[in-house]
OpenMM code with the backbone's topology and positions (N, CA, C; nanometers):
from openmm import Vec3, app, unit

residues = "UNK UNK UNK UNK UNK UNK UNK UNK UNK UNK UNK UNK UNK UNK UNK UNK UNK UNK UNK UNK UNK UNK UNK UNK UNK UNK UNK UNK UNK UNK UNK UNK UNK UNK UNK UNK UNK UNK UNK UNK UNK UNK UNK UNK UNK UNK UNK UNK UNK UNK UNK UNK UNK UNK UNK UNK UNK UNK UNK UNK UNK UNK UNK UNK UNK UNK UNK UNK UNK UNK UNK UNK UNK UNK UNK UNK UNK UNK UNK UNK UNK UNK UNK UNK UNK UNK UNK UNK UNK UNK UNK".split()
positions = [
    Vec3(3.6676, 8.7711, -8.6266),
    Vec3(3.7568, 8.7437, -8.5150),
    Vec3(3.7288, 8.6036, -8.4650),
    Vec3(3.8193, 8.4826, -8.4590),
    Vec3(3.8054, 8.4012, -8.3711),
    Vec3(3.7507, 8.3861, -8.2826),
    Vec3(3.6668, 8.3404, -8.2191),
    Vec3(3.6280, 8.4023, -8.0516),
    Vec3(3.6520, 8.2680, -8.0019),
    Vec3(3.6775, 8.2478, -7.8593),
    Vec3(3.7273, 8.1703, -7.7769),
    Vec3(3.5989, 8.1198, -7.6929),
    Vec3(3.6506, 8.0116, -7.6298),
    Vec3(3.5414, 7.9291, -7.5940),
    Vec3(3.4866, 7.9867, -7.4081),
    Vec3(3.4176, 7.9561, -7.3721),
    Vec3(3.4243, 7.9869, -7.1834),
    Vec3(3.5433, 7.9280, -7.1405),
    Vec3(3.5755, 7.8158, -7.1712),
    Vec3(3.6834, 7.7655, -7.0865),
    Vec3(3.8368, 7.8588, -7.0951),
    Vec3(3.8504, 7.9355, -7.1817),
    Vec3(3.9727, 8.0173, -7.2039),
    Vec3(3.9065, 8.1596, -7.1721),
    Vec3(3.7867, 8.1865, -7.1885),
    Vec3(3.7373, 8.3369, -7.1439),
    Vec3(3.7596, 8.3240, -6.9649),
    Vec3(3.6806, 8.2097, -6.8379),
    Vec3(3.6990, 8.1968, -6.7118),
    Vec3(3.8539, 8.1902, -6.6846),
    Vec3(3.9306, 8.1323, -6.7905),
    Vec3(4.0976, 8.0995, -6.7405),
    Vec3(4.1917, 8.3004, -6.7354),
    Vec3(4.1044, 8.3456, -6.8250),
    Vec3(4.1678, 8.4792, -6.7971),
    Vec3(4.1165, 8.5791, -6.7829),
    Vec3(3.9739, 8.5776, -6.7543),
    Vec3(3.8828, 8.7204, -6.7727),
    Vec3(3.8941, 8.7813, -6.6030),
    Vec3(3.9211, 8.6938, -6.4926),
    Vec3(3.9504, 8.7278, -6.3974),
    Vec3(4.0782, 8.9034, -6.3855),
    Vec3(4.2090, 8.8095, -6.4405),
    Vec3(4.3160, 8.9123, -6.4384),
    Vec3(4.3206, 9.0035, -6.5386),
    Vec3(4.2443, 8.9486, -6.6504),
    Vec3(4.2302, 9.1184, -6.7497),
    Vec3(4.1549, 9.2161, -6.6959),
    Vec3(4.0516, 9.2008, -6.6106),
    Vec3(3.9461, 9.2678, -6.5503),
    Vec3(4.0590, 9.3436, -6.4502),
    Vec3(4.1522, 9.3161, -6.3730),
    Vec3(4.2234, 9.3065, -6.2691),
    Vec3(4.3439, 9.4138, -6.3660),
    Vec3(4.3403, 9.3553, -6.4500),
    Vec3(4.4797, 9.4873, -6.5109),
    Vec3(4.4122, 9.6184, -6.5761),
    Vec3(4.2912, 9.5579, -6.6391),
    Vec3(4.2234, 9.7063, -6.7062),
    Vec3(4.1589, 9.7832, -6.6401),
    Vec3(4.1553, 9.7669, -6.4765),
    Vec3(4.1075, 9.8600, -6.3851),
    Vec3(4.2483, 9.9648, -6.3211),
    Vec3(4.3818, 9.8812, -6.3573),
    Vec3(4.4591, 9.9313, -6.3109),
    Vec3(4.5080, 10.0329, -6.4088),
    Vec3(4.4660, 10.0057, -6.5504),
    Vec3(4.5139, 10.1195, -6.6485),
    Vec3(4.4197, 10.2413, -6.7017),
    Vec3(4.3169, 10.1981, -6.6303),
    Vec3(4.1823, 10.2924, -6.5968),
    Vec3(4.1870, 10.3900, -6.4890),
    Vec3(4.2290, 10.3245, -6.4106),
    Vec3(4.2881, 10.4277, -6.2921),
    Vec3(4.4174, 10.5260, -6.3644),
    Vec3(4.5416, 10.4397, -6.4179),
    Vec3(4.6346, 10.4939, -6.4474),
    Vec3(4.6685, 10.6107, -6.5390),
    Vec3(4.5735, 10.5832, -6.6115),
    Vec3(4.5209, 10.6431, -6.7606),
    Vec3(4.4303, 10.7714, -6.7492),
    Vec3(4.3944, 10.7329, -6.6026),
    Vec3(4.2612, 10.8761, -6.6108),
    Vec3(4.1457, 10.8473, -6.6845),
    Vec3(4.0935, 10.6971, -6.7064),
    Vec3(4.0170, 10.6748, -6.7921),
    Vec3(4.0482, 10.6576, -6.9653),
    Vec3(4.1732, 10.6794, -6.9562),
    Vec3(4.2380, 10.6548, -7.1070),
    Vec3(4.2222, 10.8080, -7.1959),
    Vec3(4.2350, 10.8737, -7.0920),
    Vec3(4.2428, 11.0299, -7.1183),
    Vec3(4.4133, 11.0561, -7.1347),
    Vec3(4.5170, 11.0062, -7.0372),
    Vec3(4.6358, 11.0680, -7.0434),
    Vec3(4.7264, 10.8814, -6.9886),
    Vec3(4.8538, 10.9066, -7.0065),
    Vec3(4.9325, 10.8135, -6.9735),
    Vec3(4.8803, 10.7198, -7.0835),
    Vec3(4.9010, 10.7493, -7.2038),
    Vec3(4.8295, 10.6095, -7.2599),
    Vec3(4.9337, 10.4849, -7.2991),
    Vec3(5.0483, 10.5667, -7.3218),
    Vec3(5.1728, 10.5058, -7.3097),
    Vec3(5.2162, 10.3902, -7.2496),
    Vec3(5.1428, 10.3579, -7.1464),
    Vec3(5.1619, 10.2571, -7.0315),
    Vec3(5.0897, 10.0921, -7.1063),
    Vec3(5.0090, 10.1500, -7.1535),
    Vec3(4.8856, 10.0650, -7.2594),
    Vec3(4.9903, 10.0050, -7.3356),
    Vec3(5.0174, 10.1245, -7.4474),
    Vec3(5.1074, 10.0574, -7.5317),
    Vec3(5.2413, 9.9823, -7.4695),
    Vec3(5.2879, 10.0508, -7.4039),
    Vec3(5.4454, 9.9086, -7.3131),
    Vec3(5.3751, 9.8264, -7.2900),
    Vec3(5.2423, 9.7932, -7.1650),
    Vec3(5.2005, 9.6295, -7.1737),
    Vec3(5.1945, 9.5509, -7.2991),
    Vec3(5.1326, 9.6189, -7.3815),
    Vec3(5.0568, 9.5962, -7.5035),
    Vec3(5.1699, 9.5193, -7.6026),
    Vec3(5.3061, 9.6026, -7.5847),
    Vec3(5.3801, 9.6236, -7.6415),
    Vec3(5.4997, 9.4216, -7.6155),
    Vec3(5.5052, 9.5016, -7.4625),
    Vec3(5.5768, 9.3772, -7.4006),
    Vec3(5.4599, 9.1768, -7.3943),
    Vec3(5.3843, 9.2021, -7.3937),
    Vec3(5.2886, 9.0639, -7.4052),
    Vec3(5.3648, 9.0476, -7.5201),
    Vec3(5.3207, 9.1057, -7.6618),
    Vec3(5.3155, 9.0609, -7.8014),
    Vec3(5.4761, 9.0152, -7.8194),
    Vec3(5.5856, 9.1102, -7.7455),
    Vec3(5.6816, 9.0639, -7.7516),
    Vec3(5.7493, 8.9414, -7.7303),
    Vec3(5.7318, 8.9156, -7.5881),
    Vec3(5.7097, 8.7662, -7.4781),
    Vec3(5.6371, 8.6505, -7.5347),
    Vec3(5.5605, 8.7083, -7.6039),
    Vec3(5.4337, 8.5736, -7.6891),
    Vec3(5.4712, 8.5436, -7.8116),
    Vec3(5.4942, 8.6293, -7.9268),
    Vec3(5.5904, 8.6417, -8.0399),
    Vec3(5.7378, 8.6569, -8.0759),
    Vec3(5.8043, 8.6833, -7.9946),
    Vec3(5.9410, 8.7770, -8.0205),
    Vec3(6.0000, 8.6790, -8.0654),
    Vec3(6.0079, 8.5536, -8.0757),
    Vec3(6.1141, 8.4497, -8.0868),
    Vec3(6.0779, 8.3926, -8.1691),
    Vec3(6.1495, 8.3236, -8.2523),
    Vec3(6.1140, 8.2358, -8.3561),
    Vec3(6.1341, 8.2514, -8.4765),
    Vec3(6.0624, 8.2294, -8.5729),
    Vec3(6.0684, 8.2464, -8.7050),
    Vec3(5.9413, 8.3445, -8.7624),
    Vec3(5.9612, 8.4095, -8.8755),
    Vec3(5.8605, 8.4997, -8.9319),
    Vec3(5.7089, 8.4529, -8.9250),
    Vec3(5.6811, 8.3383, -8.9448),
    Vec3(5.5360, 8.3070, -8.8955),
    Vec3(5.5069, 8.3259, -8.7631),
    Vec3(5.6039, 8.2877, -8.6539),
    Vec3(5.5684, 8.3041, -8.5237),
    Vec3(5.5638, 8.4950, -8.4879),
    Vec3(5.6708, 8.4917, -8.5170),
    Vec3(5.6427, 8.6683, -8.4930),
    Vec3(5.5830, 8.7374, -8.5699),
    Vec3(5.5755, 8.7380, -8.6554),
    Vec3(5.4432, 8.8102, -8.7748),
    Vec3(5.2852, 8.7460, -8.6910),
    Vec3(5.2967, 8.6409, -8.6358),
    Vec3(5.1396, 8.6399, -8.5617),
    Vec3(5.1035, 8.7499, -8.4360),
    Vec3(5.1837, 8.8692, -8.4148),
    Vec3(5.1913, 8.9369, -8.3005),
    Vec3(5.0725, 9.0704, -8.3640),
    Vec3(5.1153, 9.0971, -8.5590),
    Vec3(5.0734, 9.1771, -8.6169),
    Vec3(4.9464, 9.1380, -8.6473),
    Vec3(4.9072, 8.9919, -8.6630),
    Vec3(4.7840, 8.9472, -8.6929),
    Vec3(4.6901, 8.9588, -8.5256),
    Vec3(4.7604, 8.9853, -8.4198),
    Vec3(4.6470, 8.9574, -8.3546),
    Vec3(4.6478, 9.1186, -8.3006),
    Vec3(4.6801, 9.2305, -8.3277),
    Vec3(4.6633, 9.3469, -8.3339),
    Vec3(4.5706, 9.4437, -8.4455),
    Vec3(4.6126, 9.3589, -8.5512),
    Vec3(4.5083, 9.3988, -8.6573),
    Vec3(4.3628, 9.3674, -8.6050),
    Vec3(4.3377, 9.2144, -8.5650),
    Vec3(4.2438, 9.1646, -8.5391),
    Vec3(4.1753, 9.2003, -8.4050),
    Vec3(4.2370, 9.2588, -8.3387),
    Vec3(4.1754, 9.3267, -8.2263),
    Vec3(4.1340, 9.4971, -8.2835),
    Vec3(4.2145, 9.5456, -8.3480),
    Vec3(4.1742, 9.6613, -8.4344),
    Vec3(4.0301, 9.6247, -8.3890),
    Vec3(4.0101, 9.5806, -8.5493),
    Vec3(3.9070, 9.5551, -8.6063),
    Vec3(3.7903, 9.5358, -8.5513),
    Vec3(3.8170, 9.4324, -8.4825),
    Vec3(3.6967, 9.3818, -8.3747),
    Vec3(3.6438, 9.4997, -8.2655),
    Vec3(3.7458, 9.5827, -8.2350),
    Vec3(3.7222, 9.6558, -8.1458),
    Vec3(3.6409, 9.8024, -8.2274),
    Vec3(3.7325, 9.8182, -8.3211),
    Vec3(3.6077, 9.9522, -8.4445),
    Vec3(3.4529, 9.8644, -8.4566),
    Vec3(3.4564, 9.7844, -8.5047),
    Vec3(3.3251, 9.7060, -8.5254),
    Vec3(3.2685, 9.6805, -8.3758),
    Vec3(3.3095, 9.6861, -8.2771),
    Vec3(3.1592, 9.6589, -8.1465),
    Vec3(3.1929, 9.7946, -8.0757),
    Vec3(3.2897, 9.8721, -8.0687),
    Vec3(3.2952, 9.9537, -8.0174),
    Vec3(3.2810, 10.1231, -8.1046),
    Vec3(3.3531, 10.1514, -8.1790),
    Vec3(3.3591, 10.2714, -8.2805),
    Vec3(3.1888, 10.2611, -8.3747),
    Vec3(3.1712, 10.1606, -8.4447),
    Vec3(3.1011, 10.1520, -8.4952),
    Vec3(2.9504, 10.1835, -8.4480),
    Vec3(2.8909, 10.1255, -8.3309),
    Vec3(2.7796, 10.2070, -8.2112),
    Vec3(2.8061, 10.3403, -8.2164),
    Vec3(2.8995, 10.3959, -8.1842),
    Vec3(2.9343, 10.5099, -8.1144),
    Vec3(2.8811, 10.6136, -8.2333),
    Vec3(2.9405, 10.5586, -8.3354),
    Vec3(2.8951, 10.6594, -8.4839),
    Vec3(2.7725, 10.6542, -8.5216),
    Vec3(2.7336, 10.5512, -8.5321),
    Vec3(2.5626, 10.5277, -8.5502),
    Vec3(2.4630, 10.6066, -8.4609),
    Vec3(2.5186, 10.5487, -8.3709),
    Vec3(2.4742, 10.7196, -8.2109),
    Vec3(2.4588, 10.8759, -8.3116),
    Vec3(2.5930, 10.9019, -8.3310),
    Vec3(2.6264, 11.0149, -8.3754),
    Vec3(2.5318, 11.0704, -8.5158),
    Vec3(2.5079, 10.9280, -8.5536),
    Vec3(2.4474, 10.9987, -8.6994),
    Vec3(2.3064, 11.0172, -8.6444),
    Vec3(2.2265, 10.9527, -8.5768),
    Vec3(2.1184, 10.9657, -8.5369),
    Vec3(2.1376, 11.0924, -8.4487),
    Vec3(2.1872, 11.1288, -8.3908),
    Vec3(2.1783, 11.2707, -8.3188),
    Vec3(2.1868, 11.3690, -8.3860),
    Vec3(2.3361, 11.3608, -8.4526),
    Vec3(2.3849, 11.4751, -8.5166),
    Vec3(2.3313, 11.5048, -8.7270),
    Vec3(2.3240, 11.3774, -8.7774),
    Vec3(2.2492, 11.3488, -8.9192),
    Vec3(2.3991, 11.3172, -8.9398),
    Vec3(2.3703, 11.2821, -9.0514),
    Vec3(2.4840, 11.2126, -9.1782),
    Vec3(2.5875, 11.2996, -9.2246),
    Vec3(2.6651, 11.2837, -9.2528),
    Vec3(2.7772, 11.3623, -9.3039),
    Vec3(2.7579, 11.4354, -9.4815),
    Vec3(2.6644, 11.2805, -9.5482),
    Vec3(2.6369, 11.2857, -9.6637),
    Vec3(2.5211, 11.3335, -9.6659),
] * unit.nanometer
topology = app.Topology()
chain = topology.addChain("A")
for resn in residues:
    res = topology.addResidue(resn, chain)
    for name in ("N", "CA", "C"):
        topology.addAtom(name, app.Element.getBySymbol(name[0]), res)
């Protein structure tokens, strides 16, 4: 994953903090309403990509994949390693 410098993490970590408390609340913790996730989620990529030509909007899919990813690898990935140490290996 790319990662971004402080100067673009301070320019927006304020209001992401500020919206993902509001879909934390909304969500029940990301138990129910998840729907709401996906329309933001949905509408950014649109607004940021929607226009243009196939490179510009095909970059909407690259930065969804890439958050995938990034997010299985620091987040999913712990969580299982947890699991195997508690629970043992599957294999």
């Amino acid at each position: 994953m790319p990662y971004v410098t402080d100067k673009w993490k301070h320019k927006y970590q304020r209001c992401l903090v500020h919206l993902a408390s509001r879909f934390i609340e909304d969500t029940m913790g990301g138990k129910e309403n998840t729907g709401v996730v996906v329309y933001a989620v949905y509408l950014l990529l649109k607004r940021i990509y929607g226009e243009g030509n196939f490179e510009t909007r095909s970059n909407a899919l690259k930065v969804l994949e890439s958050a995938k990813l990034e997010y299985y690898r620091r987040v999913m990935v712990p969580y299982e390693d947890k699991k195997i140490i508690e629970n043992g290996d599957v294999i």
